[in-house]
C-alpha positions as CSV (number, residue, x, y, z in Angstrom):
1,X,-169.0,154.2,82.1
2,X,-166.5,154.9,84.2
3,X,-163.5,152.4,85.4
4,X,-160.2,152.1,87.0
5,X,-157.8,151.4,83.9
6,X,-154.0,150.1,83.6
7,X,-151.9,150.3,80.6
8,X,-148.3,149.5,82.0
9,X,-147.1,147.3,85.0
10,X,-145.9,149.5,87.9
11,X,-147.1,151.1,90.8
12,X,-150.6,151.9,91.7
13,X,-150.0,155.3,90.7
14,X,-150.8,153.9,87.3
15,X,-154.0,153.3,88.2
16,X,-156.4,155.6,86.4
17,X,-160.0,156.6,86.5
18,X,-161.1,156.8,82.9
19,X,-164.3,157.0,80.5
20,X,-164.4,153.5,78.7
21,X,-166.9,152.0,76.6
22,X,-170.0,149.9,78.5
23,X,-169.7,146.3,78.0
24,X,-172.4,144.5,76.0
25,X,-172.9,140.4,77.2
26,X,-172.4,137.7,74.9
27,X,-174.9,135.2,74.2
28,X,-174.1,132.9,77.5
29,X,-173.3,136.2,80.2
30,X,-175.1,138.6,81.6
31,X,-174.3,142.2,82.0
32,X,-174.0,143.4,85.7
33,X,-173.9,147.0,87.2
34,X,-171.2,146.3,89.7
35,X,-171.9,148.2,92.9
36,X,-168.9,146.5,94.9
37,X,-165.6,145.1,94.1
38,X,-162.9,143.6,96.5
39,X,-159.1,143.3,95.9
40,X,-157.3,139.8,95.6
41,X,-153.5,139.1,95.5
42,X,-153.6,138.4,91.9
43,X,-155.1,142.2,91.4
44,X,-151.5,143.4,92.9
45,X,-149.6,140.7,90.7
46,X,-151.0,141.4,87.8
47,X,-150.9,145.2,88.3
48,X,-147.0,145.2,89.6
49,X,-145.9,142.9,86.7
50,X,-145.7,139.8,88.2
51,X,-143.5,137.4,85.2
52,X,-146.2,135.4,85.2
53,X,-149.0,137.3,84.9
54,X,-147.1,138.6,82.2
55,X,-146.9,135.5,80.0
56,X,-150.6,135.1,80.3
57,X,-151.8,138.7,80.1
58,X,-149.4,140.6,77.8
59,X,-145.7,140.7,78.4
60,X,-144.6,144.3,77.8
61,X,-148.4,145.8,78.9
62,X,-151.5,144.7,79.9
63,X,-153.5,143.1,76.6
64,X,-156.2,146.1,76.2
65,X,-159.2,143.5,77.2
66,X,-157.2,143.0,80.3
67,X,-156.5,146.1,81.2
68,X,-159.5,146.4,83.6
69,X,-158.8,144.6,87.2
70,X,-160.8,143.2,89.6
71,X,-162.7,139.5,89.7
72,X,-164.6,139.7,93.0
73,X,-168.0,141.5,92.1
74,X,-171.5,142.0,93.6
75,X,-174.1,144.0,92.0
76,X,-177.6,144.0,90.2
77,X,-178.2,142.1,86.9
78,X,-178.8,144.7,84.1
79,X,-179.3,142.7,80.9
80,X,-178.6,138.7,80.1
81,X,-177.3,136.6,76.9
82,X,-180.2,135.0,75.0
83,X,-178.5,132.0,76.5
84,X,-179.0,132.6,79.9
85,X,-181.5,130.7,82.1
86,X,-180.1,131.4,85.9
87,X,-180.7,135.3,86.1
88,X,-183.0,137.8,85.4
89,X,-182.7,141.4,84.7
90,X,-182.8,143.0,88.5
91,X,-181.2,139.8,90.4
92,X,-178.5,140.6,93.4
93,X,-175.4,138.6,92.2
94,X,-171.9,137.9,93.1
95,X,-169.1,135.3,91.6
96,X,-165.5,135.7,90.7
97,X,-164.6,137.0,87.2
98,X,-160.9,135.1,87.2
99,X,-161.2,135.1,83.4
100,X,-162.5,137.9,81.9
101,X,-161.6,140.7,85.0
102,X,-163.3,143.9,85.0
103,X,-165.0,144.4,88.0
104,X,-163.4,147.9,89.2
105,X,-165.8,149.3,87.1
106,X,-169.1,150.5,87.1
107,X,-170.4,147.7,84.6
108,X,-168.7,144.6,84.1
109,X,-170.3,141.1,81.9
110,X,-169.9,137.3,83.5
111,X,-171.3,134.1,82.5
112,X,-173.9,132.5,84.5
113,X,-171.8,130.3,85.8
114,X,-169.3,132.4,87.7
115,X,-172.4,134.0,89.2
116,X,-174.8,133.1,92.4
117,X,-177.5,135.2,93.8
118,X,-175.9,137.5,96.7
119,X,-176.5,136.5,100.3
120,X,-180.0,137.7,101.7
121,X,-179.3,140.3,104.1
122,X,-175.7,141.2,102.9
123,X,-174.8,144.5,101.8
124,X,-172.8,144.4,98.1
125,X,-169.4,145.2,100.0
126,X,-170.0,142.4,102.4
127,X,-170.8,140.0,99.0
128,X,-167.9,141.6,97.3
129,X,-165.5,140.6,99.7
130,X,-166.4,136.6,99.8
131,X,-165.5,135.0,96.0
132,X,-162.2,134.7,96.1
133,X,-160.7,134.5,99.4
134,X,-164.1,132.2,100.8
135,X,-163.9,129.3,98.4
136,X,-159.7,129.1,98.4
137,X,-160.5,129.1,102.5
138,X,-163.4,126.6,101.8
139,X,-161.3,124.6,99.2
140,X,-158.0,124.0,101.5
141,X,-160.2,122.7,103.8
142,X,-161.1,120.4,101.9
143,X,-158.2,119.5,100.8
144,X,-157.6,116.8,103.7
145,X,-160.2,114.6,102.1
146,X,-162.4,115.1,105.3
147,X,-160.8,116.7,108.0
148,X,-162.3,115.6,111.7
149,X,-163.6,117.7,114.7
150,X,-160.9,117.9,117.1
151,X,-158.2,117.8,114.7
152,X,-155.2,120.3,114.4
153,X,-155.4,123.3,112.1
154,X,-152.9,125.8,111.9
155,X,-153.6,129.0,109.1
156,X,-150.6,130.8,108.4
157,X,-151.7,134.3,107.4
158,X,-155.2,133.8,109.2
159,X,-155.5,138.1,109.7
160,X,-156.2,138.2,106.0
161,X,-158.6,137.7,103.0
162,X,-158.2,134.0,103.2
163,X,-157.0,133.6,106.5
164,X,-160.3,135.0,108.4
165,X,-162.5,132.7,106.1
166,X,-160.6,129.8,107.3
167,X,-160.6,130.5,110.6
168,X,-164.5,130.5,110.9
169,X,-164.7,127.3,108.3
170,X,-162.6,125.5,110.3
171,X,-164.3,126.2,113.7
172,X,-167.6,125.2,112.1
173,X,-165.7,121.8,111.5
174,X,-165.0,121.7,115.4
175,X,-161.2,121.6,115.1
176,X,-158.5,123.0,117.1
177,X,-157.8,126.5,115.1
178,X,-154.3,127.8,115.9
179,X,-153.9,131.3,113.6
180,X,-150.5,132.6,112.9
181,X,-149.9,136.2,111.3
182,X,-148.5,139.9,112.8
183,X,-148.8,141.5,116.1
184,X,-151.6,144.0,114.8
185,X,-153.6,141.3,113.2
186,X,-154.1,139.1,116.5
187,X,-157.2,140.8,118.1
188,X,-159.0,140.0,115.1
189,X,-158.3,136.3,114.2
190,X,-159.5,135.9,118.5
191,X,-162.3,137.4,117.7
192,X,-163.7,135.2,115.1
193,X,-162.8,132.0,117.4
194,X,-159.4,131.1,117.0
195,X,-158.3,128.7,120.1
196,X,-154.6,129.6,119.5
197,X,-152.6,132.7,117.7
198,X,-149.3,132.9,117.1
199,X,-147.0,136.4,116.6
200,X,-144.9,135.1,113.9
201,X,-142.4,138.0,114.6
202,X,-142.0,136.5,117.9
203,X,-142.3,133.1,117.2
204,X,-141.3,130.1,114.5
205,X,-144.1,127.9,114.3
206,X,-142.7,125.4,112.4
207,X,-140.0,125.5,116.1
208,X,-141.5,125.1,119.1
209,X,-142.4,121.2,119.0
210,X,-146.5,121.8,118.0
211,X,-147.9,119.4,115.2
212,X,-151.1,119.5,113.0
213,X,-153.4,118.0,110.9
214,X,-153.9,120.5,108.5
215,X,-151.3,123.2,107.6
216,X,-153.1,125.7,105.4
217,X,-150.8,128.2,103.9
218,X,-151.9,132.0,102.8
219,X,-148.5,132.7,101.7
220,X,-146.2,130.0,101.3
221,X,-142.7,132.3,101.2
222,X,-140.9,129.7,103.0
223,X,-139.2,126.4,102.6
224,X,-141.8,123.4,102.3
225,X,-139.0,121.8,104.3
226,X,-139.5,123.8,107.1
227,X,-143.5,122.6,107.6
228,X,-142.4,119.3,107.7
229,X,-141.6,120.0,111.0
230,X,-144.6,121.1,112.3
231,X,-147.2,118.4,110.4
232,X,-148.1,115.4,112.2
233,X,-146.9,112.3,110.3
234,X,-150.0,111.9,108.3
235,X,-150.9,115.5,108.2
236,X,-151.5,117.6,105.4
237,X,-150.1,120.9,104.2
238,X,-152.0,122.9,101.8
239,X,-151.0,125.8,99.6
240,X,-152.8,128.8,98.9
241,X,-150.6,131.3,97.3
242,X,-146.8,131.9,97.4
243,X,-143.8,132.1,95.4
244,X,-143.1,130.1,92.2
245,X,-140.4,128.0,93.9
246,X,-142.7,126.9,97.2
247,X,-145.0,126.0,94.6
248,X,-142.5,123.6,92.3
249,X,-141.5,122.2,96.1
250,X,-144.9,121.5,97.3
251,X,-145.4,119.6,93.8
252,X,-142.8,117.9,94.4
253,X,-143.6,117.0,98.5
254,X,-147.2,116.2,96.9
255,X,-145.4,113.5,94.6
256,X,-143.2,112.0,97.3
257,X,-146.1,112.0,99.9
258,X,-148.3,109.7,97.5
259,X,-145.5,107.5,97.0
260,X,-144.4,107.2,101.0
261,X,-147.9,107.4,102.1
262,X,-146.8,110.0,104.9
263,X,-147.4,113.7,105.0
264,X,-149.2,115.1,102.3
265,X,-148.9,118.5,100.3
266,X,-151.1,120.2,98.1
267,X,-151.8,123.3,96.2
268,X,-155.6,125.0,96.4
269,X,-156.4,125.3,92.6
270,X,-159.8,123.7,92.0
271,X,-160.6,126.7,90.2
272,X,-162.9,129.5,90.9
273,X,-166.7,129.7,92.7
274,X,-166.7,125.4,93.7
275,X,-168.2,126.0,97.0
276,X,-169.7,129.6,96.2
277,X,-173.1,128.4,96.9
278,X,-172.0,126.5,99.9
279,X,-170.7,129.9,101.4
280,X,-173.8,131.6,100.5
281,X,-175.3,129.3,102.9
282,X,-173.0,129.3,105.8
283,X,-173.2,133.1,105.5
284,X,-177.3,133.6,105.0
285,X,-177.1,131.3,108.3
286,X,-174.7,133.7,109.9
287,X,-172.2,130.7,110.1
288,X,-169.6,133.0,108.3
289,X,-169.4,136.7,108.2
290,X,-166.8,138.4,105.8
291,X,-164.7,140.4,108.0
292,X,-163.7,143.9,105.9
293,X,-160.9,146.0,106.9
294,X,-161.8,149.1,104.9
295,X,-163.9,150.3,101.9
296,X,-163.0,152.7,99.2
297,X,-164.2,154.7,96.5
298,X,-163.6,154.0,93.0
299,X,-161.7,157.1,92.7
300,X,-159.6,155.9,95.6
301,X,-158.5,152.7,94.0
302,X,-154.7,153.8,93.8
303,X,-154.6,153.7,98.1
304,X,-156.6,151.1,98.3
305,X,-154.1,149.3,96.7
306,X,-151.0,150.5,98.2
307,X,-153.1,149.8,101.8
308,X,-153.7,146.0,100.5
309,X,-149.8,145.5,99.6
310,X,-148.5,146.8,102.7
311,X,-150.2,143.8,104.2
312,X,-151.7,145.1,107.0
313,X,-155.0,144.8,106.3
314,X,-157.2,142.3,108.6
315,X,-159.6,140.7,106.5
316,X,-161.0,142.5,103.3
317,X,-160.1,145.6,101.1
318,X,-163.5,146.8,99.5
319,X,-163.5,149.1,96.7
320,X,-167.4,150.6,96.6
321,X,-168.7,151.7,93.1
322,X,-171.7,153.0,93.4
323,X,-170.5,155.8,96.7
324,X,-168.5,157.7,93.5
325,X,-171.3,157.7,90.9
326,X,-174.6,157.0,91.9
């Protein structure tokens, strides 16, 4: 089969389109012909070199089992484990692969239990491009214990992957959604129902005297300090992604927040696919539509890349199997 491969940290003009060996399913997977992958954050980490990343996936060079990205999948159940009771050969499926990666590839195996059946009526990129980014949106949501209608949301980065999932999750809620991200992503984070947005090259949210009930954060690159500012005095600040010291200061917030009873801070790490099927729903209702900026070949995975770390896409970068090789 044919997949995008990495052997060393770098650029993505490392990223290769190789011959590999088809995957055969152990006894509690199944083995699914991908026919749409979509990039997450961790893709670029783990592809760059992130230290991290590193520690957990081979320090000098990807381990060889790892050398395989991509975790968001949709595609058609070939074969399945003996184990196996959820899927039958011929199902429409989509999950996140977090542990085993994989999916930029033309087959790629799962267990059952990262899988659910696809959305009626979606097409495989649309599937592809919920996993991930829809249950982190779905999951710092939630992360208020039970946030009200007419409450104060605020998503900083709310033009991406994440952000444009929270918008529309947050709406459904009936809250007051204020987005916050670059001029060019604006037109897009209106357009799903945002009340408010906010140019953050023109303006400091965490300045101008606004306060929220929920604060959820796509990238979390600056002082927790700062959001104090711009919570309400029982509001809560959640954490998506960001760097390794935002995260050891919003563990730290967290701690002092129990203790005071006062503003709360968390970090989104429930793990993957909790809420899956709950987006599957939202979505087969036409609650929630994935909003994809563009979609690739296979053979184009090396610029879809380098278009998803410039960080101007708005929404979604999809990376279609099939279009190269069917």
């Amino acid at each position: 089969m044919k997949a995008i491969v990495f052997t060393e940290y770098g650029s993505p003009d490392l990223l290769q389109l190789k011959e590999v060996a088809k995957p055969a399913p152990k006894d509690d997977e199944v083995l699914i012909k991908v026919h749409a992958a979509s990039i997450n954050s961790w893709d670029l980490e783990f592809q760059s070199g992130m230290f991290v990343n590193r520690l957990l996936f081979g320090l000098f060079k990807p381990k060889p089992e790892k050398q395989i990205l991509g975790a968001d999948i949709a595609g058609t159940v070939e074969t399945v484990g003996k184990k196996v009771t959820r899927f039958q050969p011929g199902d429409e499926v989509f999950g996140d692969l977090w542990d085993s990666w994989g999916g930029f590839a033309e087959y790629a195996c799962a267990r059952e239990t990262a899988l659910e059946l696809k959305p009626a009526h979606s097409t495989f990129e649309e599937a592809a491009a919920v996993p991930q980014a829809g249950v982190l949106a779905l999951q710092g949501l939630r992360k208020t214990g039970q946030i009200q209608p007419g409450q104060r949301v605020l998503i900083n980065g709310a033009g991406g992957g994440v952000g444009t999932f929270a918008v529309q999750l947050a709406k459904l809620i009936g809250t007051e959604v204020t987005g916050v991200d670059s001029t060019q992503k604006l037109e897009v984070i209106r357009s799903i129902g945002a009340d408010h947005v906010i140019d953050y090259t023109q303006e400091d949210f965490t300045q101008n005297g606004q306060r929220y009930d929920l604060i959820l954060d796509v990238h979390g690159f600056r002082s927790m300090f700062d959001y104090r500012h711009a919570l309400s005095p029982n509001g809560t600040y959640a954490m998506v992604g960001g760097a390794v010291p935002r995260i050891f200061q919003a563990l730290f917030l967290g701690l002092w927040g129990s203790i005071t009873r006062s503003q709360k801070f968390r970090l989104v790490a429930e793990g993957p696919n909790k809420g899956l099927a709950d987006l599957k729903e939202l979505i087969e209702a036409g609650k929630v539509v994935p909003i994809i900026d563009t979609v690739y070949k296979l053979s184009e995975a090396p610029e879809a890349f380098r278009h998803f770390g410039a960080g101007r896409h708005k929404g979604k970068v999809v990376i279609c199997i099939s279009s190269d090789f069917s």
